[in-house]
N, C-alpha and C positions, 0 to 999 in steps of 0.2 A: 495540409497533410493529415493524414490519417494516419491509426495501427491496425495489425491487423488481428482479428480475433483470438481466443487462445487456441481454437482447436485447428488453426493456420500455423501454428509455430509447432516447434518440438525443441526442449530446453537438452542441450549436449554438452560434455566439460564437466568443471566445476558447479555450474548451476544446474546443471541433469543431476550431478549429483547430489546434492541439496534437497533438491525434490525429493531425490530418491530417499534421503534420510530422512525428511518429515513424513514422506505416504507411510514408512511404514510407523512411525510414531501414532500416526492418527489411523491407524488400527489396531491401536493397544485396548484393553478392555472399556476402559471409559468413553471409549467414542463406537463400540460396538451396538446395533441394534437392540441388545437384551439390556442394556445401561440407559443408553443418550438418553429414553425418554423420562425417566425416571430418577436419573441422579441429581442430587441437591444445585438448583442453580442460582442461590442465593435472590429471587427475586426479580427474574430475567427470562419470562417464558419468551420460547423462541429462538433465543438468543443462543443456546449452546445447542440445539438440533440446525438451525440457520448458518452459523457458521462454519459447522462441522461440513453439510452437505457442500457449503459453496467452498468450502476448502477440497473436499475430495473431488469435485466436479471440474474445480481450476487445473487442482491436478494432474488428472484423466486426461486432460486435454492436450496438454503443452508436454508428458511424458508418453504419450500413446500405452498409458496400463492401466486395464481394470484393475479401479479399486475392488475387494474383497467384502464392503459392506454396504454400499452405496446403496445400490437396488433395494436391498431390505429395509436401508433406515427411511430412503422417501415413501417405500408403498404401504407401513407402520403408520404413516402420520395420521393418512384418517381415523384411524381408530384413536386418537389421542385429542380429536379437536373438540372444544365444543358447541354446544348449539348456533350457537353464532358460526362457527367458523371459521374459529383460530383456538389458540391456546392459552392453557390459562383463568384466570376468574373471571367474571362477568360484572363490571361494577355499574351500577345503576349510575347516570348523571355525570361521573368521574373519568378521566385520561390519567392513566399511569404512563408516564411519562417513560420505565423502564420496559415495559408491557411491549408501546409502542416501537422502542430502539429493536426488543430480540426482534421483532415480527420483521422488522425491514432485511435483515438477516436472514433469516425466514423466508421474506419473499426474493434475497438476493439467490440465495442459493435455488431455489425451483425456480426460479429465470433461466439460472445459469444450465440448471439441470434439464429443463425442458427443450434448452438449444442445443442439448451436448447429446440427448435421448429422442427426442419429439414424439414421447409419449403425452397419448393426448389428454389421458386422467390428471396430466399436472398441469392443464391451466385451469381447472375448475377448482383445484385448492388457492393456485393463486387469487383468483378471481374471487373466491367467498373471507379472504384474508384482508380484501381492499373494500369488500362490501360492509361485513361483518365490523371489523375491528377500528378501518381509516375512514371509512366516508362520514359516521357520524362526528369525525373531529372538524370537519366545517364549519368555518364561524367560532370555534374556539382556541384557535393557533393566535387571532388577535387579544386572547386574553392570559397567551400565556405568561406567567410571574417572572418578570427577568430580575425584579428589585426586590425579589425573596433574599433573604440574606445566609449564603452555603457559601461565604468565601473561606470557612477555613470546615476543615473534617473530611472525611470520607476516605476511602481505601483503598487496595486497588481493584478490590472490586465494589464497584459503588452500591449502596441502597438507599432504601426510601426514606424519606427525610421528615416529610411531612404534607400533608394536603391544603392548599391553596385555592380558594376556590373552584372549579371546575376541574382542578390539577392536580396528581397526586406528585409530587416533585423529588427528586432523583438528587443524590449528593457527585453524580456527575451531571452539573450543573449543563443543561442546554440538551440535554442527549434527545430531548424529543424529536431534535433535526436532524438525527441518523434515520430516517424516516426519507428526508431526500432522496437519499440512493436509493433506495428499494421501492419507493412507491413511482419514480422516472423511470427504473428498468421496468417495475412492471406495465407500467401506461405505457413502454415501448411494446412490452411482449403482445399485451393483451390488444392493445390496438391494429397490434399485425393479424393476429393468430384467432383470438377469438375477441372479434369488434362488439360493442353493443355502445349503441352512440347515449343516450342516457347515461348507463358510467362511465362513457370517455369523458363525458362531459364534464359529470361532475367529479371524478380525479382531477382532471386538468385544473377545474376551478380551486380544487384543494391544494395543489400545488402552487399554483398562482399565490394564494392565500400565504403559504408556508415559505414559497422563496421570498416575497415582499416584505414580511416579518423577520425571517433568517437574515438579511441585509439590513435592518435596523438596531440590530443586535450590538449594543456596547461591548465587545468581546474582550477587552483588557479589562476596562471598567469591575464586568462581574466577575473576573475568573472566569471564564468558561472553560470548561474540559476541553484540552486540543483534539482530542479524538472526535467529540461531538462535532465542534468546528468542522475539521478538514473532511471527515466524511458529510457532513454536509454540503460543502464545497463542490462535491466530486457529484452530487446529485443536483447541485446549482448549474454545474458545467455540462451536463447530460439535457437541465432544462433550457441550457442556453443553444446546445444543438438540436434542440424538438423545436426552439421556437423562434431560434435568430434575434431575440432580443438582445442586443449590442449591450446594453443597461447592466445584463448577467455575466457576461463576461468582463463588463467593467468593476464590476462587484466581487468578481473572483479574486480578480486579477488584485484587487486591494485590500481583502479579509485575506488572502495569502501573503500577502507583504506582511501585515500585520501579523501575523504566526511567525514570517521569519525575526523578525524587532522582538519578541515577545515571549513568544512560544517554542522557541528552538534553541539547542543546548548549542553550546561550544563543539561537540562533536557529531551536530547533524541528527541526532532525536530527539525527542521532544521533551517540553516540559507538560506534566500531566495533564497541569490547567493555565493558565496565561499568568506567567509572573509568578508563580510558584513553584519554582523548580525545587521538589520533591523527588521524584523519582519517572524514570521515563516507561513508555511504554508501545512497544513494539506497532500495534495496532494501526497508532498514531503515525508513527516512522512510518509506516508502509500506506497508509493514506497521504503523507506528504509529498512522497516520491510518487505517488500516482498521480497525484494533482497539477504536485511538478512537471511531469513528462505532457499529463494532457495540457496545461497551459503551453508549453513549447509546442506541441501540432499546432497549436490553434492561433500563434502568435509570432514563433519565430526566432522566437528572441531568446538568443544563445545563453543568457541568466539561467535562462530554464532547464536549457539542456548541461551544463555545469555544473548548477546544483545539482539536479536530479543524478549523477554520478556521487556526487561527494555522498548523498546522502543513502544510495543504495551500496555502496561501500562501508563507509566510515558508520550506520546510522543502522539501515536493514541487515547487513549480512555479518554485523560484529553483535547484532540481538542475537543470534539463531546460536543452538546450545548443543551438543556431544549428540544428546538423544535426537535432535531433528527437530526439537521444539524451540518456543522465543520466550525470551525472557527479558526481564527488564532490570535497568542498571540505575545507578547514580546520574545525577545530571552535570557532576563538574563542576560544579561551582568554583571549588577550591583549585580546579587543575587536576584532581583527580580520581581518575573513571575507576569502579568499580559497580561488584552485582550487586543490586536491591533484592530483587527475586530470583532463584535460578530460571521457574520456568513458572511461568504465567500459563499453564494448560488449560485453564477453563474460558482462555479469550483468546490472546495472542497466537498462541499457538494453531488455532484452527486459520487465524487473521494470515497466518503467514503463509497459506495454501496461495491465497492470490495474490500474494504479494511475491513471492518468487514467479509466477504465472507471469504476473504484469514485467517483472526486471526481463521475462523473455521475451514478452510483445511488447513492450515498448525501445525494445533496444535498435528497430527499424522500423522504420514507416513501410506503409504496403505503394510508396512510387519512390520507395529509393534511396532514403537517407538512414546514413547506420550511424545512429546517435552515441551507439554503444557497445563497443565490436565484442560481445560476447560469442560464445561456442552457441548455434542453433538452429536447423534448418526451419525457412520463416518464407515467406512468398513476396515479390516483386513486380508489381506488374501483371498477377496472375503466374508469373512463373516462379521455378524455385531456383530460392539465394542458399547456400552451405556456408556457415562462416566455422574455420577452427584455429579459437584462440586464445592465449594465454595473456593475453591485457586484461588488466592493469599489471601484475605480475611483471609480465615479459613485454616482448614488443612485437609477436608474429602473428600475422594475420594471415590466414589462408581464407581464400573466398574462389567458389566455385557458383558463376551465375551459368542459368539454361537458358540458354537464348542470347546473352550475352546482352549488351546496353549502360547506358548512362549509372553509374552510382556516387551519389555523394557520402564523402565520409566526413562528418564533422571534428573538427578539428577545437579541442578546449584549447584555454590558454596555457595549459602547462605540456603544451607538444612543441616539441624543437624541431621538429623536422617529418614527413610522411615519403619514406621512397616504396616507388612501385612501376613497374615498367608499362604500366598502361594508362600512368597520368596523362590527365590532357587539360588542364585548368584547376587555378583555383581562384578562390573571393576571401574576405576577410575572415569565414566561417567553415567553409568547405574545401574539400578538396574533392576535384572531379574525377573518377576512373572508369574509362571506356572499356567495361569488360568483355572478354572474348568468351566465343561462345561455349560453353562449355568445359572451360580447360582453368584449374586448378594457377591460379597464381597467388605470390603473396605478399604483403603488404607488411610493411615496416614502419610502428612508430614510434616514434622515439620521443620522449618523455624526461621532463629534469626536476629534478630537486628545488625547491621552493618554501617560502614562508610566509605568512600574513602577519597580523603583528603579534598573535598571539602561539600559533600554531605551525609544525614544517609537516611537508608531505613531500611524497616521491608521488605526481603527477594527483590522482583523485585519492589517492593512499593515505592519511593520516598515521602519520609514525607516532608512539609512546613510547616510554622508558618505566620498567619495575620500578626504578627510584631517580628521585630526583636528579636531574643535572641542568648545571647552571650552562643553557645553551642562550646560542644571542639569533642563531639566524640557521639560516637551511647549509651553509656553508661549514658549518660543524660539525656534518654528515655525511659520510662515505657511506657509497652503494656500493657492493658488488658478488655477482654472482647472488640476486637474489636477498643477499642479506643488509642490515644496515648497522655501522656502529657508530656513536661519537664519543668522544673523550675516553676511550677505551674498553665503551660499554656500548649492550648491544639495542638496538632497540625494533619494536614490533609493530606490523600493522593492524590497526582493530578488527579486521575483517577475519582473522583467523581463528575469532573465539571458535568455533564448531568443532577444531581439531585438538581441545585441553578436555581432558575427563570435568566432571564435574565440582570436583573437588581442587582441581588446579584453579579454575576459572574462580570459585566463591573464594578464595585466598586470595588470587590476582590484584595490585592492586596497580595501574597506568596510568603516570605523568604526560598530561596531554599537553602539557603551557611550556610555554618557553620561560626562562624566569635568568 
């Protein structure tokens, strides 16, 4: 199964609006043309004009609205690169290991930008970013430092630490592998759009190099940053659909395991770095649920698609902040959640442009399977599906397909029940609805209260409490009409941070344990 691209979907509902409140966040001054290139990026060239454009670009796409600064910040860039062909200093001999992470940003975003525009002046800045700055790193990914010692220090915004032979090395330990994603979409771009068999070749060979290395990687072991991890992951999984090697998807599939054992809080984001749960960070959460969603296309296996709910609930949409930006919290240790940072604006924030993108193309495959009944008009088959719906929240689904045909709607395990008058089957996972052509029906599902050993939730929902209470089980919870209380107290689902000023949320403080 497949999804289908962003500029195939349109985000409606709650998640249209979402969108709607970060675009206009990431047109505030600091992300304007007269700023981006110039403001302090602690260390990071690329990294904050990179993300900002693939945030505005993700956008654009899945909301059908020109952004307002887009066009001016990519056609600026040339006049900021330098000789080489990126950005930034030019070090003789050396790999800045941060240098490398902005640029793959960098080239995510004029990937993203040049499919969304197919202007043709942006594949020759892509093209001189993979020449200039990544083809000399061949031959030196097998020498990079994993047994440097950065298990303890750094911030949340990471810097340079110190140079290691060939390597100027990063106190976000590993990030030189955030280079996966950006240098796979661009070997996808440039191999379509503008071929030149010499540097396909020798990208491909760089790649090869970097994914064989990324898979030997002790990732508990050093602490590795999670963010560096899973977006490396997610360009592991991009080189696994260029190249069909079986070996990379088995690689995924067990550096992701390992993130959830390790790297993943009590509430579904992360810990910064493996085993030190510090503080989370948005970036990371919206790389996990991406990872998650493409492992279930690619797999099947409804692990994927369950998680991937809890954790764009519970994980991505209880990051996102009053202003439209993401910010980063506590990791619970103790049982309870609270904010680290309110807004992470110099990363997260622009991270979250495609990370709400992706919660709207991955919520259905392009033949048919709606993993995730959000509000969105998305394509089927070539034709269009309309879903308008209030899940998780509620339980109605309205779905208006053209053409009419087969659709599965996957069923987690906390559903009690799917009525619809156009059932016609279901399997352990699915349920099948034979939709009529064109005509507006809806769908019912119906969702229970539940607990693990440590946690309750009403369906993918994680419920807390302002203060403690001594609860034993999901059964000490009353729903209704929307709200939930136990012992005579009311409690909340983490998903609603975006609706508290800012000053309620940094006070906030939520009992996520049962105790």
């Amino acid at each position: 199964m497949k999804y289908n691209s962003y500029k195939e979907i349109t985000a409606r509902g709650e998640l249209g609006a979402r969108c709607a409140l970060l675009s206009a966040r990431l047109e505030s001054p600091i992300y304007r043309p007269d700023v981006i290139y110039s403001i302090e990026q602690g260390g990071w060239p690329g990294d904050w004009e990179g993300r900002t454009v693939l945030a505005l670009t993700s956008l654009a796409d899945v909301t059908r609205r020109e952004p307002s600064y887009l066009d001016e910040i990519v056609s600026l860039l040339r006049s900021h690169l330098n000789e080489k062909g990126y950005l930034g200093p030019v070090y003789e001999n050396k790999l800045n290991e941060q240098q490398l992470s902005g640029h793959s940003w960098l080239l995510r975003g004029l990937c993203e930008y040049y499919l969304y525009r197919k202007y043709d002046f942006v594949l020759p800045l892509i093209d001189g970013i993979v020449r200039g700055l990544f083809l000399p790193a061949k031959g030196k990914y097998e020498l990079y430092p994993l047994d440097a010692d950065r298990r303890e220090g750094g911030d949340m915004s990471g810097s340079t630490l110190c140079s290691v032979g060939d390597w100027i090395i990063s106190t976000d330990t590993g990030c030189a592998y955030i280079p996966l994603d950006g240098l796979t979409q661009a070997y996808s771009v440039l191999t379509a759009y503008l071929p030149d068999k010499e540097r396909d070749a020798a990208l491909s060979a760089l790649l090869d190099e970097m994914t064989a290395q990324f898979c030997k990687i002790p990732f508990v072991q050093i602490k590795m940053q999670t963010h560096a991890t899973l977006t490396g992951l997610r360009g592991l999984i991009r080189r696994y659909e260029q190249t069909e090697n079986e070996d990379l998807l088995y690689e995924a599939k067990r550096i992701f395991a390992l993130y959830e054992s390790h790297g993943m809080t009590s509430t579904y984001a992360n810990k910064n770095w493996f085993d030190r749960p510090e503080w989370t960070e948005p970036c990371a959460i919206i790389d996990s649920y991406m990872v998650c969603s493409q492992l279930f296309a690619l797999t099947d296996d409804p692990h994927y698609a369950e998680l991937s709910q809890l954790i764009l609930y519970n994980g991505v949409f209880r990051a996102q902040r009053s202003n439209g930006g993401f910010g980063c919290d506590t990791c619970a240790e103790d049982g309870v959640l609270g904010i680290h940072c309110y807004e992470a604006y110099w990363c997260c924030t622009m991270r979250g442009g495609e990370g709400l993108a992706a919660a709207a193309a991955y919520a259905v495959t392009n033949d048919g399977i709606i993993i995730n009944p959000v509000s969105c008009d998305t394509l089927v088959n070539g034709r269009k599906l309309k879903i308008i719906s209030d899940y998780p929240h509620g339980k109605t689904v309205k779905i208006r397909y053209e053409g009419g045909g087969r659709l599965y709607l996957f069923v987690p395990s906390w559903t009690t029940g799917v009525k619809c008058d156009y059932i016609s089957g279901c399997d352990e996972n699915y349920v099948y609805i034979d939709a009529p052509d064109g005509e507006e029906f809806t769908v019912t599902v119906n969702k229970r209260l539940w607990n693990d050993e440590t946690r309750v939730y009403d369906g993918p929902l994680m419920l807390a409490s302002p203060e403690p209470l001594e609860l034993t089980d999901s059964l000490d919870v009353t729903a209704e009409n929307g709200k939930y209380t136990a012992k005579g107290k009311e409690l909340k689902t983490l998903d609603k941070t975006y609706l508290l000023s800012s000053e309620q949320i940094t006070k906030e403080k939520l009992c996520v344990k049962l105790i």
